[in-house]
N, C-alpha and C positions, 0 to 999 in steps of 0.2 A: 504494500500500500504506500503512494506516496505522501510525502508528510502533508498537501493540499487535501486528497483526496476523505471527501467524508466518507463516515461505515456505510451508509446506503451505495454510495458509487462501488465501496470494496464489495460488497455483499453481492453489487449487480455483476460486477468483472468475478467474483468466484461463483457466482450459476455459470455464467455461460464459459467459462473456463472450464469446469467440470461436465458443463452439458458437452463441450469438446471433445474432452477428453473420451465421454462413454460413448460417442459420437464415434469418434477415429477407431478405438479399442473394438468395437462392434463390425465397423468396416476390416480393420485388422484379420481378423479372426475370420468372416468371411471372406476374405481372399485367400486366405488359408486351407479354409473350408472347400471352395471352388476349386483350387489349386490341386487337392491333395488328394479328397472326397469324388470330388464331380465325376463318372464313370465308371467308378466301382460299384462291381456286381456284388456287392459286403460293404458289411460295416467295419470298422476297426473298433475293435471290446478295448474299454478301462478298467470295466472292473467289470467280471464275466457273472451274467446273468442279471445285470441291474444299468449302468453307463457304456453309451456306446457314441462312435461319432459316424451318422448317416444324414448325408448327401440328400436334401430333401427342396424343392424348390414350390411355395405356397404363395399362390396368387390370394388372397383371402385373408382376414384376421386368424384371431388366435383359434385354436382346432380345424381350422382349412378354412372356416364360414365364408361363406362370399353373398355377402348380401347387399355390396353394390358392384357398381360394373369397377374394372380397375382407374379411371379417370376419377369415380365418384373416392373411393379408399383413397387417392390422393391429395383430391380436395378436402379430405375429413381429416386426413393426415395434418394438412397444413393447417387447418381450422384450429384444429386441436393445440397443434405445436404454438399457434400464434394465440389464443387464449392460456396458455401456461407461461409465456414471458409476458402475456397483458396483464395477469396475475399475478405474479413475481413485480411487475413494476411499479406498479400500485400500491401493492399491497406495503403498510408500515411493517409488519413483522418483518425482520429480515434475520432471524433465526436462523444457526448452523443448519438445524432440522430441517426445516422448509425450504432453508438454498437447496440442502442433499436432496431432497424427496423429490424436489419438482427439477432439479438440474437429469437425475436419472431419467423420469418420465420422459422430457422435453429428448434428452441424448440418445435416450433410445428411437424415440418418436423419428428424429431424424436421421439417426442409422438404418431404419426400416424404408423413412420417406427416400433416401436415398438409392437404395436397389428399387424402390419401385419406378424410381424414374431411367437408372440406370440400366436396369435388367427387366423391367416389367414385372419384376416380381421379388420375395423375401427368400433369402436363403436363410435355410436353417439346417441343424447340422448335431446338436447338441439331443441325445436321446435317450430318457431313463425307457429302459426298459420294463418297466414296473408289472404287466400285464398285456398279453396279446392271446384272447381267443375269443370264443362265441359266446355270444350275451342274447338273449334271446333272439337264437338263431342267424345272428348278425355276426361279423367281424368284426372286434372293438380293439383300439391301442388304447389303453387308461391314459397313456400321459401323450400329447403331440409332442412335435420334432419342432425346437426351438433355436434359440442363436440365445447371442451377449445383449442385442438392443431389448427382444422378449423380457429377457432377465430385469434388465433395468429398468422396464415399464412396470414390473411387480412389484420388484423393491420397491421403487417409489411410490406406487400406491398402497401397499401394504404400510410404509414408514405414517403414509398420513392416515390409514386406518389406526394402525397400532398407537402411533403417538398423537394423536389429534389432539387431544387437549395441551399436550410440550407445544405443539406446532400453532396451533391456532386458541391459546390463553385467552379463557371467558367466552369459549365459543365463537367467538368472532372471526370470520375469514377475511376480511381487511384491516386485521389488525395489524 
């Protein structure tokens, strides 16, 4: 922080610093993922019968869903991503918590928005094995095939389920 600079300006350069950072780490990983993944008829196991890393390319949100065309998921993308820094800038609170929570959401948001515009779609790559067989009569995976950006969109929402009253003191969201 420079000695000018007030805790709001530091507070706003450490979200988008850290939205950066889960931002690049997320692209990282899947070029990685692409690189290494993409064509193999296998998974490579981490930990046998539970983590594995499969090559998986999801037009759609989280579990495949696709319930708009892919121009609409990008527009919703950006919607989203630009309501999370209109919120973050606004907002008085500028708590460690609330930078973290909403800098993850936002880095993830745009590590995803990015293969959508780049690739027309989300790479993901990252897969607990938890469960794969017949559920009344169907084929079910319990857990989808996700990436780093997935990850950071839960944590952060999970930090502002879990800590909501740290994050947003007297219930106030524009605190």
């Amino acid at each position: 922080m420079k000695h000018n600079d007030s805790p709001a300006q530091a507070s706003m350069s450490a979200f988008f610093s850290l939205a950066l950072l889960f931002a690049v780490i997320d692209r990282l990983t899947k070029l990685l993922a692409i690189r290494h993944l993409r064509g193999l008829d296998h998974s490579i196991v981490i930990v046998p019968d539970w983590l594995k890393l499969t090559y998986a390319e999801n037009l759609g949100i989280a579990f495949g869903v696709r319930f708009l065309p892919p121009v609409g998921l990008l527009l919703l993308t950006l919607a989203i991503s630009a309501g999370v820094i209109a919120f973050v800038w606004r907002s008085r609170n500028r708590s460690g918590m609330l930078v973290a929570a909403f800098s993850l959401i936002l880095g993830g948001g745009i590590g995803n928005l990015i293969d959508r515009v780049v690739l027309g779609h989300v790479v993901d790559f990252i897969h607990f094995d938890l469960y794969q067989g017949i559920l009344f009569g169907k084929p079910v995976m319990l857990w989808p095939i996700f990436n780093v950006a997935d990850s950071c969109i839960t944590v952060g929402a999970c930090m502002l389920l879990l800590f909501h009253d740290r994050i947003f003191p007297s219930g106030g969201a524009g605190q």
